[in-house]
C-alpha atoms as an extended CHARMM CRD file, in Angstrom:
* protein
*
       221  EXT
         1         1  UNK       CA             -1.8660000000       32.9590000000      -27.9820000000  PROA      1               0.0000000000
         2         2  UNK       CA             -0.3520000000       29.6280000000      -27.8530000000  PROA      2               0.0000000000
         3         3  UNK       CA             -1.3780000000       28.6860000000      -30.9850000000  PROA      3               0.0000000000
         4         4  UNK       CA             -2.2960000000       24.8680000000      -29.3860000000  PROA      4               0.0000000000
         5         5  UNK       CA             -3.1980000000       21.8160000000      -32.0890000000  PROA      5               0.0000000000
         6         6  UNK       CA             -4.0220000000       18.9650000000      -31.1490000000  PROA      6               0.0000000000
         7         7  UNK       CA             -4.2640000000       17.3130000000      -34.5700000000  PROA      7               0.0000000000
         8         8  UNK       CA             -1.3760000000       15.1430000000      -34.0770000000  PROA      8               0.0000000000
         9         9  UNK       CA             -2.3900000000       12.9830000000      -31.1300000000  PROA      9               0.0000000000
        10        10  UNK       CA             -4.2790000000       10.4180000000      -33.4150000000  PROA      10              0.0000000000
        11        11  UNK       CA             -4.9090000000        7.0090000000      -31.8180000000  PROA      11              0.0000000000
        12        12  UNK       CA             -1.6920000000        5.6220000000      -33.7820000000  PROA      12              0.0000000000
        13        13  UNK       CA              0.4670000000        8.2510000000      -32.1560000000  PROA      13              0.0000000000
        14        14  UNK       CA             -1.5250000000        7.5120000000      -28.8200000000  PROA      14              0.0000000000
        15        15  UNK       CA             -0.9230000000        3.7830000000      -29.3020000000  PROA      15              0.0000000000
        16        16  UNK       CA              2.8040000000        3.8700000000      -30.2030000000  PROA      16              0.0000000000
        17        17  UNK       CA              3.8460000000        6.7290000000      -27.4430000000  PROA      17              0.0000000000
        18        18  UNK       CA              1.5770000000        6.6890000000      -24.3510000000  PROA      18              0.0000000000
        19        19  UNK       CA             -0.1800000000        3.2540000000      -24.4110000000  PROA      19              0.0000000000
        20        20  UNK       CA              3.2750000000        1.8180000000      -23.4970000000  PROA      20              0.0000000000
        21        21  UNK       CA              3.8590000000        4.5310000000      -20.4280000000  PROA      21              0.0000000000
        22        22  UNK       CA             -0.1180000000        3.7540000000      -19.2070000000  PROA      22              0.0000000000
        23        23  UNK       CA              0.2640000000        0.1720000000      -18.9060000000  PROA      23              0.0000000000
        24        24  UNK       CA              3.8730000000        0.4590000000      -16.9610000000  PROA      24              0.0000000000
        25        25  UNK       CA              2.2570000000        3.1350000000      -14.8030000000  PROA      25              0.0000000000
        26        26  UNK       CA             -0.8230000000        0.9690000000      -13.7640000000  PROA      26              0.0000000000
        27        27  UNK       CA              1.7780000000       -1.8120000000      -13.4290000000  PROA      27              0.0000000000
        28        28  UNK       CA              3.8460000000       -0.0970000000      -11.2440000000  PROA      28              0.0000000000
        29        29  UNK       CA              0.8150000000        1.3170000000       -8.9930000000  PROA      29              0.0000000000
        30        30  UNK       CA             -0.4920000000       -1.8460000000       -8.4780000000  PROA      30              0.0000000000
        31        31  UNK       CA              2.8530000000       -3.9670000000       -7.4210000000  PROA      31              0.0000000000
        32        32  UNK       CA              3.3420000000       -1.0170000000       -5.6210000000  PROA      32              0.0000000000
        33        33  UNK       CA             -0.3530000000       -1.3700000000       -4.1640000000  PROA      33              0.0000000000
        34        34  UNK       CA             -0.0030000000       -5.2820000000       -2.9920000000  PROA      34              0.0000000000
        35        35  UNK       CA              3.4590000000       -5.1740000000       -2.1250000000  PROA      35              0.0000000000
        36        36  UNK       CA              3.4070000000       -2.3170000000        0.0400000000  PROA      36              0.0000000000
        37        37  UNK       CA              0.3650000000       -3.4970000000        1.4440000000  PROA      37              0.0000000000
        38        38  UNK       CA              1.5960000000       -6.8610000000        2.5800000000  PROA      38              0.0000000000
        39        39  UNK       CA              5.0300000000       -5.6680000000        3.7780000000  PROA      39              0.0000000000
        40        40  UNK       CA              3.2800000000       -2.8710000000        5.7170000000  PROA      40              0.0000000000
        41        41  UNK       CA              0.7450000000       -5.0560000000        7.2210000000  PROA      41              0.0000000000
        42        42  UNK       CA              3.9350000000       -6.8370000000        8.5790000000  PROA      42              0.0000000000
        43        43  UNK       CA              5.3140000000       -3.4910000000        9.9280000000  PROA      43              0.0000000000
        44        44  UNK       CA              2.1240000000       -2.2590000000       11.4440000000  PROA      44              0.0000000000
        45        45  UNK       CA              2.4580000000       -5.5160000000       13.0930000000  PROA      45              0.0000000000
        46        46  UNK       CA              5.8000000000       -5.2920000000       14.1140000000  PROA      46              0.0000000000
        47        47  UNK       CA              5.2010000000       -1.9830000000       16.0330000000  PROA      47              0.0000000000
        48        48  UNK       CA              2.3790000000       -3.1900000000       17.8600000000  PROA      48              0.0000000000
        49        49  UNK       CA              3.5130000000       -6.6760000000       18.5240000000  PROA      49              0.0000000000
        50        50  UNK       CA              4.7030000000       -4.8000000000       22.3320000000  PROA      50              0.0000000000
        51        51  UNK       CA              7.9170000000       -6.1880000000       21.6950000000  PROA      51              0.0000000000
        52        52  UNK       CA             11.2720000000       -4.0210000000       21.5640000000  PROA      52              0.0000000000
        53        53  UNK       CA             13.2560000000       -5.6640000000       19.3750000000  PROA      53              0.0000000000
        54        54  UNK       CA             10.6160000000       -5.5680000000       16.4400000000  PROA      54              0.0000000000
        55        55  UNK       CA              8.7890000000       -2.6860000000       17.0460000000  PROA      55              0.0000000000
        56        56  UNK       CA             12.1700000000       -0.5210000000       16.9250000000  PROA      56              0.0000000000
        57        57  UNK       CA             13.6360000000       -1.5270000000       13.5230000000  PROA      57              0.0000000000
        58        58  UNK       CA             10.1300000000       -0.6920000000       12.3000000000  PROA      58              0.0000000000
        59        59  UNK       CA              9.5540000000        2.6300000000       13.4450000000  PROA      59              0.0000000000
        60        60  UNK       CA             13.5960000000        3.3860000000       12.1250000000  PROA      60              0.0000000000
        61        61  UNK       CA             12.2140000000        1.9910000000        8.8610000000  PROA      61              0.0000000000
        62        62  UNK       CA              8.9970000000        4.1030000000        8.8610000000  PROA      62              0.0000000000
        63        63  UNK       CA              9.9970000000        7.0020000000        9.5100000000  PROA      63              0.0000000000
        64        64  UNK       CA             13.0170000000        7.1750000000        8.0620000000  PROA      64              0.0000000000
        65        65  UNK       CA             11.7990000000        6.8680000000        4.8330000000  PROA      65              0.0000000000
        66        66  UNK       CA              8.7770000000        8.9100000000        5.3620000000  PROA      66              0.0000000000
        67        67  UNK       CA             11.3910000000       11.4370000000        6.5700000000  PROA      67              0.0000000000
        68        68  UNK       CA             12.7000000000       11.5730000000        2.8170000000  PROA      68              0.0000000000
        69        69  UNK       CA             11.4740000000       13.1950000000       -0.3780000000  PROA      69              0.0000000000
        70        70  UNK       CA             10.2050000000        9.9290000000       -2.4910000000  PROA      70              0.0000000000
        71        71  UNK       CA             12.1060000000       11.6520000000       -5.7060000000  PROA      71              0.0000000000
        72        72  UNK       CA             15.3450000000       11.2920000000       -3.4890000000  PROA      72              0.0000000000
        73        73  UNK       CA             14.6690000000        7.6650000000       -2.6250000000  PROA      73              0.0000000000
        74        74  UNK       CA             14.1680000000        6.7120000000       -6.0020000000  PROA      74              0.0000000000
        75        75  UNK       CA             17.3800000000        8.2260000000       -7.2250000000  PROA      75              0.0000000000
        76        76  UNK       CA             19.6920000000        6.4120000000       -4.4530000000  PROA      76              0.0000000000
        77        77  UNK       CA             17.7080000000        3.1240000000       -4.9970000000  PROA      77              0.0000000000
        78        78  UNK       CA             18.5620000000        3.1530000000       -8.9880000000  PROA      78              0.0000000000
        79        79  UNK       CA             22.1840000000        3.7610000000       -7.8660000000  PROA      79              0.0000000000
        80        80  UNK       CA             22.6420000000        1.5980000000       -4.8460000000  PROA      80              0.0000000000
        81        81  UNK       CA             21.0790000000       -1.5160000000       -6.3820000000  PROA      81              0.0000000000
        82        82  UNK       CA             22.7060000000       -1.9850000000       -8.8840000000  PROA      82              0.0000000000
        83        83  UNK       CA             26.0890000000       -2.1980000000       -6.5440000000  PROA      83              0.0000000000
        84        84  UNK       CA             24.0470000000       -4.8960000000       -4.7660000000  PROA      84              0.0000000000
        85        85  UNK       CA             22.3870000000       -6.6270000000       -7.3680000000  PROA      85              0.0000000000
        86        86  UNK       CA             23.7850000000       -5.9910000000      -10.4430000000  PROA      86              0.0000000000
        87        87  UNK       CA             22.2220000000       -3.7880000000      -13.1610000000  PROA      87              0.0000000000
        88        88  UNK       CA             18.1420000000       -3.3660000000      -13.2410000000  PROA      88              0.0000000000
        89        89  UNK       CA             16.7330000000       -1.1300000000      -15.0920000000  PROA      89              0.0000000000
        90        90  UNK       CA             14.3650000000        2.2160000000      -14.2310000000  PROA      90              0.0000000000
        91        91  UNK       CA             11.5570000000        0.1890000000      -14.5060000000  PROA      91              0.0000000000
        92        92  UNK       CA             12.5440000000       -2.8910000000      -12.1010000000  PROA      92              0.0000000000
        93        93  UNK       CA             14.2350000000       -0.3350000000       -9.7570000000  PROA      93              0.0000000000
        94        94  UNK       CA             11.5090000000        1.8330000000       -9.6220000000  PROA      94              0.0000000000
        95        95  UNK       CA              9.0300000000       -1.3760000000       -8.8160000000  PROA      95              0.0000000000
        96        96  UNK       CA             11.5040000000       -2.4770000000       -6.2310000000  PROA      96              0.0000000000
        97        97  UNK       CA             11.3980000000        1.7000000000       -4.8300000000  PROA      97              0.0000000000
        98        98  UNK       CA              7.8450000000        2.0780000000       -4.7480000000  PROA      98              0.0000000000
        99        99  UNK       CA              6.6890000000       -1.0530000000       -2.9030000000  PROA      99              0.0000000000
       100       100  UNK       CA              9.2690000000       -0.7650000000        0.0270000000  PROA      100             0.0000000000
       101       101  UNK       CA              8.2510000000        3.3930000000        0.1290000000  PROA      101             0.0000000000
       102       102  UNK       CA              4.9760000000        3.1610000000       -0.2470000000  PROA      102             0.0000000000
       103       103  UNK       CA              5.3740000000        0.2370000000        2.2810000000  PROA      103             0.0000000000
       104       104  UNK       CA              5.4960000000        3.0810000000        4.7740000000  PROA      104             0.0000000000
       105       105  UNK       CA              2.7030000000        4.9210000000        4.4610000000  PROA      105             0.0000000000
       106       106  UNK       CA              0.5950000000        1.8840000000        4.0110000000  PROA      106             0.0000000000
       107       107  UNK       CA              1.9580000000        0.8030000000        7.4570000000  PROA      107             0.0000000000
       108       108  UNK       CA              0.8150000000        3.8730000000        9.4820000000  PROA      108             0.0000000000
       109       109  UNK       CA             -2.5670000000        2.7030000000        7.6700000000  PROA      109             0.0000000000
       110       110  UNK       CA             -2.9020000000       -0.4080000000        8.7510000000  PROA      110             0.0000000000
       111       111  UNK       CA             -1.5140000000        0.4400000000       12.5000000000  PROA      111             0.0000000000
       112       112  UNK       CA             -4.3840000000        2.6440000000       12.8980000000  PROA      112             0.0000000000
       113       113  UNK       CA             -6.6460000000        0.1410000000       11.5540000000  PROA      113             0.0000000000
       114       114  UNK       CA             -5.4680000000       -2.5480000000       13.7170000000  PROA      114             0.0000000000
       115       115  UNK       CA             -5.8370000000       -0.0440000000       16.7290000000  PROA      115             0.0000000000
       116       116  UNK       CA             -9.7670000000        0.7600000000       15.7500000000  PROA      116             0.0000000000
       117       117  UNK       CA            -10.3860000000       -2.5410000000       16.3170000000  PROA      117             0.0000000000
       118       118  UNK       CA            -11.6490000000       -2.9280000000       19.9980000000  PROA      118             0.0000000000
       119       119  UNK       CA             -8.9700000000       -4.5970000000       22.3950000000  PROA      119             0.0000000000
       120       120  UNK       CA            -11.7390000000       -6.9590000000       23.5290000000  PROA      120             0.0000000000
       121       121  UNK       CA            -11.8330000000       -8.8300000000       20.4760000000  PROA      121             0.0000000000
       122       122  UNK       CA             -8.1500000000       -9.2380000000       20.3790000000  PROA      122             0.0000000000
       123       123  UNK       CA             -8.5590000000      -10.3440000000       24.3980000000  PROA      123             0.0000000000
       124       124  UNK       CA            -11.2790000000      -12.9950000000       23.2360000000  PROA      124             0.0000000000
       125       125  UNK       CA             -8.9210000000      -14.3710000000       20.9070000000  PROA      125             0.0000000000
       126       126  UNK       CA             -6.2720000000      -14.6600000000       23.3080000000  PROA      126             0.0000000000
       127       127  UNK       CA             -8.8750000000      -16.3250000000       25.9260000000  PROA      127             0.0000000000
       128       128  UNK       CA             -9.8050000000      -18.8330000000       23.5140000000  PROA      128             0.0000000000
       129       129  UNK       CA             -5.8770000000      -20.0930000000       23.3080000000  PROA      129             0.0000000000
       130       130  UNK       CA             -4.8200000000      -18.0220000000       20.0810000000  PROA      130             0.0000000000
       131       131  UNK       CA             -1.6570000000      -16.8370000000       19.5600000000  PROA      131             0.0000000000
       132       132  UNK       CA             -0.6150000000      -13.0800000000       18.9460000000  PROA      132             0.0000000000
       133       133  UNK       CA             -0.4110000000      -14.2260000000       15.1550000000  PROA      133             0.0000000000
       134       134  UNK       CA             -3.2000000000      -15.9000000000       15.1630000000  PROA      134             0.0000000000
       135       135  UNK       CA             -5.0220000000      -13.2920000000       16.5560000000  PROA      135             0.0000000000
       136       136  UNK       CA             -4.2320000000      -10.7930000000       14.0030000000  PROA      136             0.0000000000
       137       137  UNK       CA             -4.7900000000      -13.3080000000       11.2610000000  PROA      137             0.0000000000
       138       138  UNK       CA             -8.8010000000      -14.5590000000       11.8290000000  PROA      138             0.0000000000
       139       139  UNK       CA             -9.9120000000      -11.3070000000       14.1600000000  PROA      139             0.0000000000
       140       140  UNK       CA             -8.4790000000       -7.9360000000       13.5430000000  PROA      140             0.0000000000
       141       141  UNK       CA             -6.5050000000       -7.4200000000       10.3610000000  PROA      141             0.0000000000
       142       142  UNK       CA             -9.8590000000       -8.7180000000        8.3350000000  PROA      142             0.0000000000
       143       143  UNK       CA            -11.5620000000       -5.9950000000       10.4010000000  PROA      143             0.0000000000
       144       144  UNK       CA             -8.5950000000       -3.6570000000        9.9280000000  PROA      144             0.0000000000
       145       145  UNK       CA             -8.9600000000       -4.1650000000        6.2390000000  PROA      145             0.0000000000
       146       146  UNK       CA            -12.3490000000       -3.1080000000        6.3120000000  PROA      146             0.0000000000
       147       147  UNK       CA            -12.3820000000       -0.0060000000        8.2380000000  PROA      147             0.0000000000
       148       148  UNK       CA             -9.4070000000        1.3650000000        6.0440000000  PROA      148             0.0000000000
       149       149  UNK       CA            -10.0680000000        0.2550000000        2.6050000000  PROA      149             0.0000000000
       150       150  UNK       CA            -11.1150000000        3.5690000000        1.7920000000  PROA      150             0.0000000000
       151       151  UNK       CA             -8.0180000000        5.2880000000        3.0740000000  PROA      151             0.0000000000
       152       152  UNK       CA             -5.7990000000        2.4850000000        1.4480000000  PROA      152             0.0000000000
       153       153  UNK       CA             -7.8480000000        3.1550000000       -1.7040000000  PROA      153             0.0000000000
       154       154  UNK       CA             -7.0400000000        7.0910000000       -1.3010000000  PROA      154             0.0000000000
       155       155  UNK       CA             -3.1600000000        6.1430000000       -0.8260000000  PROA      155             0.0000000000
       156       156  UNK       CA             -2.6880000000        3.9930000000       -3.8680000000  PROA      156             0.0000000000
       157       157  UNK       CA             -4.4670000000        6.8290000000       -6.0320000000  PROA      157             0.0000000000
       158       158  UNK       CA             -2.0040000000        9.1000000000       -4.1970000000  PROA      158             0.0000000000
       159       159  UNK       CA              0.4970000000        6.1990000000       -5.3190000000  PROA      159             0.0000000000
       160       160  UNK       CA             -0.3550000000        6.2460000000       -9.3910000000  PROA      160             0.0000000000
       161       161  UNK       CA              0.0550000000        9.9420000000       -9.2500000000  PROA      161             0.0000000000
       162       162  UNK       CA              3.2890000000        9.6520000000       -7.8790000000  PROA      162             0.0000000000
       163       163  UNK       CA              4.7830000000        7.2970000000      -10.7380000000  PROA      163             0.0000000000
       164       164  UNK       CA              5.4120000000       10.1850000000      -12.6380000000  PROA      164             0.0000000000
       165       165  UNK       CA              8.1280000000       10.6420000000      -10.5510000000  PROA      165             0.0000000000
       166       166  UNK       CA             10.1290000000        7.7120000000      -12.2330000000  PROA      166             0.0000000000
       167       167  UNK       CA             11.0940000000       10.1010000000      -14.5870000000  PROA      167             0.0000000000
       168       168  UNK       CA             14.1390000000       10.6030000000      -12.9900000000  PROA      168             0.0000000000
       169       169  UNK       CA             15.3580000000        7.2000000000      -13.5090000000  PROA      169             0.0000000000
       170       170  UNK       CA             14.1960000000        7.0970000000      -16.9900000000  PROA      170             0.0000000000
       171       171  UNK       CA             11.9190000000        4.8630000000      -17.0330000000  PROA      171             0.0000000000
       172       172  UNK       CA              8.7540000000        4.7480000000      -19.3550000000  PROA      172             0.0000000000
       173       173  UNK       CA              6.0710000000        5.8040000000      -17.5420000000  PROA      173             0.0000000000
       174       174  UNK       CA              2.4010000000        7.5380000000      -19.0940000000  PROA      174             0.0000000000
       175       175  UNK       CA              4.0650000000       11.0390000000      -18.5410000000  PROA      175             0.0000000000
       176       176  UNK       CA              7.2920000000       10.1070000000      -20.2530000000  PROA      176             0.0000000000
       177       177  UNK       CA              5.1210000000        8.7330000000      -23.4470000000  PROA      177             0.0000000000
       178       178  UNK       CA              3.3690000000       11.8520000000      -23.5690000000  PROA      178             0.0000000000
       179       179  UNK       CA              6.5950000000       13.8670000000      -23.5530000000  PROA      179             0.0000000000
       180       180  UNK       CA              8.1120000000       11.4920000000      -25.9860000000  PROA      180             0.0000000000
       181       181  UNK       CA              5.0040000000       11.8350000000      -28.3470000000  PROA      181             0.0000000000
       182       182  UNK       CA              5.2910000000       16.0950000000      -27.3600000000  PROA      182             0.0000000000
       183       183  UNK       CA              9.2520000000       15.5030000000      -28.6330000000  PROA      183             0.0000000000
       184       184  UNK       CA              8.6940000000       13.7220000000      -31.7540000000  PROA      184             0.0000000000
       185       185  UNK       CA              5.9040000000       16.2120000000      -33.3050000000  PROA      185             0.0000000000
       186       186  UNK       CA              7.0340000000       19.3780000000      -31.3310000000  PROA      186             0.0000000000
       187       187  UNK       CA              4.2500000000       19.7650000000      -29.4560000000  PROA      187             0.0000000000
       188       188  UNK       CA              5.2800000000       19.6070000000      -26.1750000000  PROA      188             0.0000000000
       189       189  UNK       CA              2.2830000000       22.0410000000      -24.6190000000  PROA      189             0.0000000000
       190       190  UNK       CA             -0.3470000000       20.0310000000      -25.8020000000  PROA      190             0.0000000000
       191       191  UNK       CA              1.0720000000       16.5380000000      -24.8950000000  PROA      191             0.0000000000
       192       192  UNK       CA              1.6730000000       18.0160000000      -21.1430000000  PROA      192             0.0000000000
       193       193  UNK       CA             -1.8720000000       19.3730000000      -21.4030000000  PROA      193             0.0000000000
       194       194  UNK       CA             -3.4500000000       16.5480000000      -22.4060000000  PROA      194             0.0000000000
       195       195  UNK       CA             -1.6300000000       14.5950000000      -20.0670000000  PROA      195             0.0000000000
       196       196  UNK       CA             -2.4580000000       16.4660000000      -17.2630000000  PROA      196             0.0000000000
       197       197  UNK       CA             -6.4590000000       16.0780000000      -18.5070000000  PROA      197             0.0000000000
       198       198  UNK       CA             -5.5820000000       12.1670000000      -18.4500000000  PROA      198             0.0000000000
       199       199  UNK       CA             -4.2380000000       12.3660000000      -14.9760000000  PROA      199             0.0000000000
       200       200  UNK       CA             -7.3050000000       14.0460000000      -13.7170000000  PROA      200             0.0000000000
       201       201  UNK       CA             -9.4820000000       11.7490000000      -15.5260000000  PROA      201             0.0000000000
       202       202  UNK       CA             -8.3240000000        8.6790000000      -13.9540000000  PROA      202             0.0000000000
       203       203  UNK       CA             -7.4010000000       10.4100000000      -10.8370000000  PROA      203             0.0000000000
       204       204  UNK       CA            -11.1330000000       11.8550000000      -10.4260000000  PROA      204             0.0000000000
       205       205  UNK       CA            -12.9030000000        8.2480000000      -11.5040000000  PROA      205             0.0000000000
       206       206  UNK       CA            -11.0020000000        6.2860000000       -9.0880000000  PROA      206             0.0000000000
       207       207  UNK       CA            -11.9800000000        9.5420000000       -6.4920000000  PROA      207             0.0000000000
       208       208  UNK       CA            -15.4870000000        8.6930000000       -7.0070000000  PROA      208             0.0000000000
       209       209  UNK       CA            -15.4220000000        4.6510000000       -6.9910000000  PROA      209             0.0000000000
       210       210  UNK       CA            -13.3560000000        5.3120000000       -3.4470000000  PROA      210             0.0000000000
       211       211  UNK       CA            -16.4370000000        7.4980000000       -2.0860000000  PROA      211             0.0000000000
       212       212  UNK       CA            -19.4930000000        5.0360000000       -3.3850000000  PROA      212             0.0000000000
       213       213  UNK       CA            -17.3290000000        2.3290000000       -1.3900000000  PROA      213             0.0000000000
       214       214  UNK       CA            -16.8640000000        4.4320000000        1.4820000000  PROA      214             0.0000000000
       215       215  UNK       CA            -20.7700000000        5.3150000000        1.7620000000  PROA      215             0.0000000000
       216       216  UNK       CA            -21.0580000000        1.2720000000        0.9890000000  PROA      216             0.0000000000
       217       217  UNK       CA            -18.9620000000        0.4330000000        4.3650000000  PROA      217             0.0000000000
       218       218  UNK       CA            -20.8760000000        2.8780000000        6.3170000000  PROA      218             0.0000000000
       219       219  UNK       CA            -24.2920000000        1.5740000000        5.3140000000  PROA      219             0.0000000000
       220       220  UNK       CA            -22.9200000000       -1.7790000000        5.9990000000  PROA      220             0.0000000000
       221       221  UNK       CA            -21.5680000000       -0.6740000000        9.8040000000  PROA      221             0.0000000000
């Protein structure tokens, strides 16, 4: 038997160990969340603007990066930047990492969002004198939004799992409290257990909220 006690994870050791990770974790997944929403949008945009000289930088940038293990791109960003920028920190390098990976996946997204949306809207838009821009702004991209908030909801709960990967540049995410906490008492089953339940947990609820939206928009269409 494992002999497992979970006596030592009071809320004082909760507070002082994993409250700091949590908060740095939701942090990161929602910077992470906007940011590589909006700079997506733009390369959706890009690739479907019909133009060469956009579209092709784009679709390098896509799928380049969604070519490459996100543990990977988080190790060459903490040791590239810094060369560039000066030193950061895991936590500001990891912020900067996320948004422009997660930039990628919200792009292919948004692309197919922006292609539900029926060409004879964008056509009306044109016919009443609006630009391509213009177009996108007041007719499809609120549609877009629409039809995919559920999938961009699914992707940024992919997203806050993911932060655990941050370990690698050290930064203090929820997983590294709970291993710090697992360290300091010597309970390192128990604090990877219960962090696992705490994944799930928050994992699961947001799971749920993303379906009751989802059966929301389809009432709605």
């Amino acid at each position: 038997m494992l002999n497992l006690d979970y006596s030592f994870l009071t809320w004082d050791v909760l507070q002082s160990f994993v409250l700091k990770g949590l908060i740095f974790s939701f942090q990161l997944t929602l910077v992470a969340m906007v940011g590589g929403i909006i700079l997506g949008t733009l390369l959706a945009m890009m690739r479907l603007s019909g133009k060469r000289w956009l579209a092709a930088p784009a679709a390098f940038y896509v799928d380049t990066l969604r070519s490459i293990p996100l543990v990977m791109v988080i190790l060459w960003f903490f040791l590239l930047i810094p060369k560039l920028l000066g030193p950061l920190g895991g936590e500001t390098s990891a912020l900067i990492t996320f948004t422009l990976f997660e930039a990628t996946y919200y792009s292919e997204i948004m692309r197919a969002g922006i292609q539900s949306v029926s060409k004879g809207q964008v056509n009306a838009g044109y016919a009443l004198g609006m630009t391509y821009s213009q177009s996108m702004k007041l007719v499809v991209l609120p549609q877009a939004f629409r039809n995919m908030l559920p999938v961009l909801l699914t992707q940024t709960i992919v997203l806050f799992q993911d932060t655990s990967l941050v370990y690698a540049v050290g930064a203090y995410d929820l997983l590294k409290g709970f291993e710090v906490a697992g360290k300091n008492f010597n309970r390192p089953v128990e604090t990877y257990l219960v962090a696992a339940v705490v994944y799930f947990a928050i994992c699961f609820s947001l799971s749920m909220l993303v379906k009751r939206l989802q059966a929301k928009i389809a009432i709605i269409r």
